[in-house]
N, C-alpha and C positions, 0 to 999 in steps of 0.2 A: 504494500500500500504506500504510494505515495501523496505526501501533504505538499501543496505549490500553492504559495501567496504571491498573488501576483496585483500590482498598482493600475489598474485603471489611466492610460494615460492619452489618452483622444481626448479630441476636445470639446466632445457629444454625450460620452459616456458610451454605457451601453444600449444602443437603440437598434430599430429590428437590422440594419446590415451586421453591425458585429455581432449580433447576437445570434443571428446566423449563419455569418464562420463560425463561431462555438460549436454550435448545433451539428454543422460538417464534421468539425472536427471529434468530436464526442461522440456522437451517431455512428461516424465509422471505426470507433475502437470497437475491438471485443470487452476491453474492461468496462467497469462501471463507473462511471463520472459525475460527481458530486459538486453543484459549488456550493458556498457558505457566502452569506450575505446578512450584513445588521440582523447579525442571530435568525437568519431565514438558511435552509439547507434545500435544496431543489436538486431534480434528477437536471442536469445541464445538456443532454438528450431532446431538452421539448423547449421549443424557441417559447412558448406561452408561461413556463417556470422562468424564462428567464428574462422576459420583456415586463412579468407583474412586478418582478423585483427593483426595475427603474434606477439602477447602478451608474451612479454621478461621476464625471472628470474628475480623479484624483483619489476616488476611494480604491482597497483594498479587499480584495477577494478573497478565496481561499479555496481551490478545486483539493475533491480527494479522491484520488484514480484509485483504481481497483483492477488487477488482472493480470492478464498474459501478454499484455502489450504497453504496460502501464507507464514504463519508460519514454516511448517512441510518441505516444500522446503527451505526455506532460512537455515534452521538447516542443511537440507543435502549438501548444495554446502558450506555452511561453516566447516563440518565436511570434505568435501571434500577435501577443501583448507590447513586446519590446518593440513592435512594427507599427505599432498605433493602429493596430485592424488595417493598418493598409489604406489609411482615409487620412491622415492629415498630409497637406504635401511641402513639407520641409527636409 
């Protein structure tokens, strides 16, 4: 099991396109993908867990993978994060 806190750093937060690379990314592990939010824990699997959670520029998350591929996931939502979703353009 791995724990990955990772900072929010777009400048939108998280709204339905990142929250939709998540979903990509999550959906296609075999593990199980947890995030943690202001004391809320959601399957990170279902764009609708994670668009009611309404995750602001500069907060802290907490995903917690589960599996047989739990590595190679936690690499992509961290590549993900460090990339600003791929939306800001600096």
């Amino acid at each position: 099991m791995i724990n990955l806190k990772l900072v929010v750093q777009n400048s939108l937060g998280i709204h339905a396109r990142p929250a939709g690379r998540i979903v990509n990314i999550s959906g296609s592990a075999q593990s199980s993908v947890e995030l943690i939010y202001s004391g809320q824990r959601v399957n990170a699997k279902s764009i609708l867990n994670l668009m009611m959670l309404a995750i602001e520029p500069g907060s802290e998350v907490e995903f917690i993978i589960d599996g047989s591929d739990e590595e190679k996931t936690a690499q992509q939502l961290k590549d993900l994060f460090e990339n600003k979703f791929y939306e800001d353009a600096t």
